[in-house]
Structure formats: C-alpha cells, structure tokens
C-alpha atoms as one frame of an Amber mdcrd trajectory, in Angstrom:
protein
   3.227  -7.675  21.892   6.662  -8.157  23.937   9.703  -7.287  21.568  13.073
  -8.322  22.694  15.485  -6.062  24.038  17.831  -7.408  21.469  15.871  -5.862
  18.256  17.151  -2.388  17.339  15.527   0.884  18.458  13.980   1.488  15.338
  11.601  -1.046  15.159  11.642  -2.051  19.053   8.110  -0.996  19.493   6.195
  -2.141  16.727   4.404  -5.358  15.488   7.355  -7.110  13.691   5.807  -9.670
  11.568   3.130  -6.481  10.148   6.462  -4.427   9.568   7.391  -7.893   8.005
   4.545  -8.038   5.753   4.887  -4.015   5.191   8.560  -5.130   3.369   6.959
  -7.775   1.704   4.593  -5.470   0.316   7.138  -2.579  -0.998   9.918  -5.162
  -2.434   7.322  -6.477  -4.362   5.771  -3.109  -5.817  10.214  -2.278  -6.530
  10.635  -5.702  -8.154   7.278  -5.042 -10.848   8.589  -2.921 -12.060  12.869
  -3.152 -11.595  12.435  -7.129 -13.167  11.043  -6.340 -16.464  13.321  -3.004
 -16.853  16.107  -4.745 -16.336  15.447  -7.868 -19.127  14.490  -4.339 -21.435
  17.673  -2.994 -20.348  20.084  -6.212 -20.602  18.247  -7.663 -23.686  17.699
 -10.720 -21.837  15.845 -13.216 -23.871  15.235 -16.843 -23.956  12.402 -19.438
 -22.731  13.730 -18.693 -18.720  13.237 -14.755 -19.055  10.248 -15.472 -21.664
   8.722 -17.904 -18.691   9.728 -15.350 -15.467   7.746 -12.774 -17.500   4.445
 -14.483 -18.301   4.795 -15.175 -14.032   5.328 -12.100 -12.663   3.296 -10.055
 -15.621   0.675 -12.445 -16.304  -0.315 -14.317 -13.535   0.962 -13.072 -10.198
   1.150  -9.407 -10.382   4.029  -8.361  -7.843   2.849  -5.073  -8.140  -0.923
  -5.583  -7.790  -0.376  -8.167  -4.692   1.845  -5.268  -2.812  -0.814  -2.447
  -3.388  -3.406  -4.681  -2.310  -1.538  -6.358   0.660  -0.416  -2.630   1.404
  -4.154  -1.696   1.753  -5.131  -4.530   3.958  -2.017  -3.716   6.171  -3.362
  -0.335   6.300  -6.402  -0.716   7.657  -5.554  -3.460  10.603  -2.901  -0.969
  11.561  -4.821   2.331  11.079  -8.557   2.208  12.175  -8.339   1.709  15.640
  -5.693   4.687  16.000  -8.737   7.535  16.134  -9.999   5.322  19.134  -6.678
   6.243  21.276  -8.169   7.865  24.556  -7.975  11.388  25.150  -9.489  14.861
  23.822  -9.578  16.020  20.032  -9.440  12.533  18.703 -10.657  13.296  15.173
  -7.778  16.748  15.026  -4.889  14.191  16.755  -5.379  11.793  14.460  -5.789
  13.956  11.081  -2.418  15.610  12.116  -0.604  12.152  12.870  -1.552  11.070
   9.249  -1.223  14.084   7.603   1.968  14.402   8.497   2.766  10.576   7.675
   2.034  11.028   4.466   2.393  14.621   2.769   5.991  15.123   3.586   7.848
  12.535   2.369   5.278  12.576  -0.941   6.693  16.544  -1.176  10.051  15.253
  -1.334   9.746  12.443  -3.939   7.326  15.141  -6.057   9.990  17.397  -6.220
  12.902  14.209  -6.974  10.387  13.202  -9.920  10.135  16.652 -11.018  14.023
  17.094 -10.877  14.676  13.299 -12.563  11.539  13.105 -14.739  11.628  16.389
 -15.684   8.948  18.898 -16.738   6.598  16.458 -18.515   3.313  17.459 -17.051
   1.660  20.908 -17.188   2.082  23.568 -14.387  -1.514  22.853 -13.172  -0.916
  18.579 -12.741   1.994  19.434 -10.530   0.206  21.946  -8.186  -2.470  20.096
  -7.774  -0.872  16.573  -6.850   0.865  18.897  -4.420  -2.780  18.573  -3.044
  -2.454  14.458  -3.713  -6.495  15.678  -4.931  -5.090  14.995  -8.262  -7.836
  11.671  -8.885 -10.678  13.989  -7.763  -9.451  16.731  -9.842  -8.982  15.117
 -13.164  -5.346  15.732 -13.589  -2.620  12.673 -14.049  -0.482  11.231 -11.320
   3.222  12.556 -11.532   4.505   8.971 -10.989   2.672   5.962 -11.674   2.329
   4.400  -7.982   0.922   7.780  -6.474  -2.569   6.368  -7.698  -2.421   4.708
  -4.173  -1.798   7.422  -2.244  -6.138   8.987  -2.328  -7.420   5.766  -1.668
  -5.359   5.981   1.296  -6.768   9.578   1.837 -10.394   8.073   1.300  -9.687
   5.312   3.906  -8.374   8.005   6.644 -11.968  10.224   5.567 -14.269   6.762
   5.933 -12.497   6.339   9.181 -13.617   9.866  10.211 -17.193   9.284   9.315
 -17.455   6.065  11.166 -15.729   7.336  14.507 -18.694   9.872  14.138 -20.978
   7.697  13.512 -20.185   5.398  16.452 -19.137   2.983  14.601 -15.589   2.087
  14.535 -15.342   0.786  17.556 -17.391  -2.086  17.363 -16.931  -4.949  15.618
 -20.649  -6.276  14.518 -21.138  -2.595  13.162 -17.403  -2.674  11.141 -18.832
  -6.010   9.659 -21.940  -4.263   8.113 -19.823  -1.997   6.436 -17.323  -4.321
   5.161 -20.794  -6.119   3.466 -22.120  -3.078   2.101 -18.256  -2.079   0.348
 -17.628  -6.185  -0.817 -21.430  -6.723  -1.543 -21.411  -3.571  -3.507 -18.001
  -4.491  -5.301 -19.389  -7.936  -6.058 -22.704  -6.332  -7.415 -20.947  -3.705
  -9.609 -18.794  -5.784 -10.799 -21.685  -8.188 -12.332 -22.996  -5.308 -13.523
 -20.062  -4.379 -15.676 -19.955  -8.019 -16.827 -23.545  -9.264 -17.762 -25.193
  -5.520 -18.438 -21.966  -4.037 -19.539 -22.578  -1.194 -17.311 -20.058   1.435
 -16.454 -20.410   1.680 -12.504 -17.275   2.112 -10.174 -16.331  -0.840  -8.629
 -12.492  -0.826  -7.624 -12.417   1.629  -5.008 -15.383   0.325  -2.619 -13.563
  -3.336  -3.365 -10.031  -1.322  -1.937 -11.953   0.371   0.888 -13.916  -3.217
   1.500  -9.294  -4.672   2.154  -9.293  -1.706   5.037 -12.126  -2.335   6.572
 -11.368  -6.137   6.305  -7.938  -5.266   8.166 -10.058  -3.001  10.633 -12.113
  -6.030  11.442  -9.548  -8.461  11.349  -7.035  -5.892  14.250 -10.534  -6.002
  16.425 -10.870  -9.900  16.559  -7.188  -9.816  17.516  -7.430  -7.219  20.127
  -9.960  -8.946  21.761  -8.704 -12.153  21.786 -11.929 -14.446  21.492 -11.920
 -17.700  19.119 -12.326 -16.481  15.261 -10.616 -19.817  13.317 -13.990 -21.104
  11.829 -15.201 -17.021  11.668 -11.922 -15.896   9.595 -11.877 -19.390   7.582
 -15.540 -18.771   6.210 -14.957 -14.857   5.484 -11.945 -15.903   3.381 -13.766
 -18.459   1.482 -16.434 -16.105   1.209 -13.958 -13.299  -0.046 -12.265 -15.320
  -2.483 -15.379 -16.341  -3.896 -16.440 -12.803  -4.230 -13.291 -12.022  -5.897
 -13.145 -14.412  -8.383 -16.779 -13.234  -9.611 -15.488 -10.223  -9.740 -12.320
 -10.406 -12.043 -14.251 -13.041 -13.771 -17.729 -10.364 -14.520 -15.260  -7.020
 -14.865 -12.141  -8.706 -17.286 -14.026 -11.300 -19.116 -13.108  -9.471 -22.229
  -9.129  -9.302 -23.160 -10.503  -6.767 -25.608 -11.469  -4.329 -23.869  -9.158
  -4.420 -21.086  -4.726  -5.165 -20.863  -5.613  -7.807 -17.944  -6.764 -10.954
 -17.553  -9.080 -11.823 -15.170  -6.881 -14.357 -13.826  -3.806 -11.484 -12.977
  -6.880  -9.400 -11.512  -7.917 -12.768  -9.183  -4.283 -14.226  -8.063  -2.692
 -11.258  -6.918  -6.240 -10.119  -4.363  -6.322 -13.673  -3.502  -2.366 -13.867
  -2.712  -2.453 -10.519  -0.680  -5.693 -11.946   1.559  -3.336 -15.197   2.154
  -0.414 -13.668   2.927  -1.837 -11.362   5.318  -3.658 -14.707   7.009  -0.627
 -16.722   6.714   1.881 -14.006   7.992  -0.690 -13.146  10.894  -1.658 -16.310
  12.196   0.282 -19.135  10.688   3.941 -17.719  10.655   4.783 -14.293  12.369
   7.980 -13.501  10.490  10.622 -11.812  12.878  13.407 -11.362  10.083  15.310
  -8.247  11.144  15.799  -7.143   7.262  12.602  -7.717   6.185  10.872  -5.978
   8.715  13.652  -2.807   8.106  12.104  -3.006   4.998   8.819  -2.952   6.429
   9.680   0.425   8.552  10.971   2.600   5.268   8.129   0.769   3.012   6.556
   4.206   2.202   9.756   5.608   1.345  10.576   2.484  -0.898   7.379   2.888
  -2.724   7.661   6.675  -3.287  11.415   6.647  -4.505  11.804   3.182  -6.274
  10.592   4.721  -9.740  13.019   7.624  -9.579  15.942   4.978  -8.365  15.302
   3.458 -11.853  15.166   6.228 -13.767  18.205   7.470 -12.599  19.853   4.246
 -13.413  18.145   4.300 -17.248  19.425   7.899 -17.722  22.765   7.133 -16.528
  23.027   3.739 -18.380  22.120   6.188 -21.963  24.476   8.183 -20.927  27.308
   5.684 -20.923  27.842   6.396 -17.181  26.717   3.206 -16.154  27.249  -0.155
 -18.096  23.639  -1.584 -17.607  23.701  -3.113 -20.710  27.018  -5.681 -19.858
  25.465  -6.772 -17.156  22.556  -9.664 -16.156  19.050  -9.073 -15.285  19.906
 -10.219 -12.014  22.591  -8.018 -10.945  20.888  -5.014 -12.356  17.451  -6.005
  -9.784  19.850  -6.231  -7.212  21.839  -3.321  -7.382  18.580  -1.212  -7.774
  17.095  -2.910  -4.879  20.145  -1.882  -2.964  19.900   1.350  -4.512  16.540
   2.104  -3.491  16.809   1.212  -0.018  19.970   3.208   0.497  18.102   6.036
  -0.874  15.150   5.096   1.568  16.397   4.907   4.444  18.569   8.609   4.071
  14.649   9.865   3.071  13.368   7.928   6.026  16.066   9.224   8.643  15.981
  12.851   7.307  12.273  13.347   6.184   9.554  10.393   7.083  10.933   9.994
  11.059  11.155  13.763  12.065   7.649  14.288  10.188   6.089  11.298  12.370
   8.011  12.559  15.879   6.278  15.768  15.001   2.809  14.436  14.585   3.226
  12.813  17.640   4.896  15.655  19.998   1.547  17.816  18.574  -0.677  15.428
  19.888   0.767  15.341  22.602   0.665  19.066  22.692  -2.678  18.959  22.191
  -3.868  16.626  24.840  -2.048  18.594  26.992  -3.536  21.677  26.567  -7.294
  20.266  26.458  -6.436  18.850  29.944  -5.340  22.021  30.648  -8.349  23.579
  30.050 -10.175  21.353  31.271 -12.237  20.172  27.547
C-alpha cells in the first residue's frame, strides 16, 4: 500500500484505513462504558437519555462490536506475520508479540492497582501478571483484560498451524475457520435445544481471527473474491443469528438478549467489509486512534475512575456538568494519557521486538542455520 509522504511518521508505514478501523474499535470499547457513567454521574434522565441507553445497552453493544471488530482486525493483521522469511520464525515472532502485549499490560496492572486499589487477593494479581489468569481460575483485575488470553490463544493457534503447514494456504485456513464456526454454531444449539453446558464463545472468537487470516490472504493475492466474501458473510450472519438465538433464548438465565449478542457480531463483520472494501477511511485522527488503540483499551477504565474519585472528592464538578461534556473530556482524557503510555512504553517495547529479530536473523545467517 503507497502512503503519502504527507501523513506523519507515526503511522507512515501502515495500512491506514485498518489503523482506521483499530480507532473505531477502541473509541467504541471507551464510549460503553464512559456514556452510561456519565448519565450515572450527571443524573441525566429523560425519554432522550432513557432512549440513548436502551441503544447503546440494549441493542448495539459499543463495547461488544469493538472487542469483536478488535478480534477480526487481529487476525487479518497478525497471521501472516510468522510467515515473514528468514530463520527462527516461530522465536521472532513469539518475541515481537510478547513484547506487544505484556509491557504496556504491566503498566496499566500496576495504574489499576495504584487507582483501584488493593481489591483482589495477593494471588489474582500475580497471576494476571502471567495474563494466565482465565486458565488459572482467578478474576481479571480490570474488566476488559478478559480480551487479552483470547488474544494469547490466537498467537498459540497461529503457532500450531505454521507447524502444521497450514497457515500459509488459504484452502487449508478455510477448513479451520469451518471446524471453529461449525463448532460454535453446533455448541451453541446444543446449549439451546439440549440445554447443554459446552463452550462455545471462544472457538466462535478464534473462528473472527481466522476469518481475518483468510480474509488478509484473498487480499494479498489479489484474485476476484466479491461473490466468495458475499456468500461467507451471508453464511456467517446466518450462523450467528442461530447462535445468539439457541445460547440467549432465555432472558432468565442470562443479562443479554439475543438480539445485543447478534447486532453487535453482525456490525463488527460489516464494518470490517465496509471499511475494507467499500470505503478505506484515511482520517488522520481516527487512524491516531487506531495506532494507541491498545493503550486506549488498557487505560480508559482507570481514566474514569480517576475522574469518579476525584468528582467524590469535590475536586472535580462532574455532577454540574452534561453527559456530553463529561464523554468528551474523558475521551480527551484517555487519549492524552494514551498516547504519553504509547510514546514512553508501547513504541520502545515494539522497536525492541523488532531490533531482536533482527538480531536474531542476523546471527542465524551468521552461523549459517
């Protein structure tokens, strides 16, 4: 992709309209759960807050559309990295993501543990030091690091499969993406008609990466896939509605409909479709966004609760002022915040992946492996 000399060093060399999407992604996750705090915190009431609520709570899901466009995202722009030529593939590209995502998580684990406080035991906070915390049976810190081992889980799958042989082709990529979705589809039947308790939700997650794999493939090589990507989605959406419609059919037993389980998966599938191949966004903001979205998502909760403290405290006059300007000044907040964690923690931690690797290489050439 040629990128204009005019665009700003920062994001010079990457895909814009995925950084794009990437900002559309994170400013959604912020705004769950900054609009809803902020009516809470104003007292804003009345059929327009009553009517933005039952929207963005009911039926679209801000925060449920980011995760899952997030995921997608992830694996168009992740797969194909262990297939970069040279020795120790497999060790080059478990450093490069390792080191995208543990430091930065450090930092905001320690900022929840400062802000938040000491509300979990000693053992919870070791161990999502680890971010093994789902596998180990202890609770996330913060809320939106629930994300974080299905990421790890993607990065592992991709590992097997490069092993396997079968990452780098397309027609094998598709079988897997049929065994994840056909599974999620059949477990998720399962739940509904025979009320049985089988996992569902992360095969369905890891079924969006492998989607994206599939999808950054088809791009790459640049053959004819309109009537290919148009029957998939169709296909997709189909499967997705059985399963929100099988898994949430009861409002008892679960706090979701299956309606805010089906709009947001169906909305992040469009948008990544739309954004990809309808309308490439090149919105210098938005795709900013896009480049500190990991540090968005990590420190948005502990923007907020800064801002609650602070407005009990009296130091800040939350309560005087509209939902509106409260979301905004957050927002602004948060990507202040963001881009001083990006600049000082995320960037140096991805420069050293990289300058490893390229150690690495380096010294395999050397010696000749």
């Amino acid at each position: 992709m040629t990128v204009p000399e005019t665009r700003p060093p920062l994001i010079a060399d990457r895909m814009t309209h995925i950084d794009c999407m990437r900002g559309v992604a994170a400013l959604s996750v912020a705004l769950h759960h900054f609009v809803d705090s902020s009516f809470r915190m104003t007292g804003a009431e009345g059929d327009l807050a009553r009517g933005i609520e039952w929207v963005l709570y009911e039926l679209v899901d801000p925060g449920r559309f980011g995760v899952l466009l997030f995921f997608i995202i992830s694996g168009y722009c992740i797969a194909n990295s262990i297939l970069r030529p040279g020795p120790g593939p497999v060790t080059i590209f478990a450093i490069n993501r390792m080191l995208r995502i543990y430091p930065n998580y450090w930092v905001s684990l320690a900022a929840a543990f400062a802000v938040f406080g000491n509300i979990f035991s000693a053992d919870s906070y070791l161990v999502n030091i680890t971010l093994m915390q789902k596998f180990l049976g202890q609770p996330d810190v913060m809320g939106v690091y629930w994300t974080l081992p299905v990421e790890l889980t993607f990065y592992g799958l991709c590992v097997i499969l490069f092993l396997l042989g079968v990452i780098g082709s397309t027609r094998r990529l598709k079988m897997v993406f049929l065994a994840l979705f056909g599974y999620s589809v059949l477990a998720g039947l399962a739940r509904g008609a025979l009320q049985v308790d089988i996992p569902w939700a992360w095969p369905f997650f890891l079924s969006l990466m492998v989607g994206g794999a599939i999808l950054r493939r088809l791009d790459d090589a640049r053959t004819p896939k309109g009537k290919l990507v148009f029957w998939t989605t169709i296909a997709v959406l189909a499967g997705m509605l059985v399963i929100s419609l099988s898994v949430f059919s009861d409002p008892d037993a679960y706090d979701i409909s299956w309606y805010r389980s089906f709009v947001p998966a169906a909305m992040a599938v469009l948008t990544f479709l739309f954004m990809s191949y309808l309308w490439r966004p090149r919105m210098r903001a938005l795709a900013y966004c896009g480049v500190i979205s990991y540090s968005i998502y990590l420190f948005h909760s502990i923007v907020f609760e800064l801002a609650r403290q602070m407005a009990e405290s009296g130091a800040m006059p939350i309560a005087t002022a509209g939902p509106l300007v409260v979301v905004t000044a957050l927002l602004a907040a948060t990507i202040l915040l963001s881009s001083l964690t990006y600049a000082a923690i995320e960037r140096p931690a991805i420069d050293a992946g990289r300058w490893l690797a390229r150690a690495l290489r380096q010294r395999a050439e050397r010696l000749g492996t």
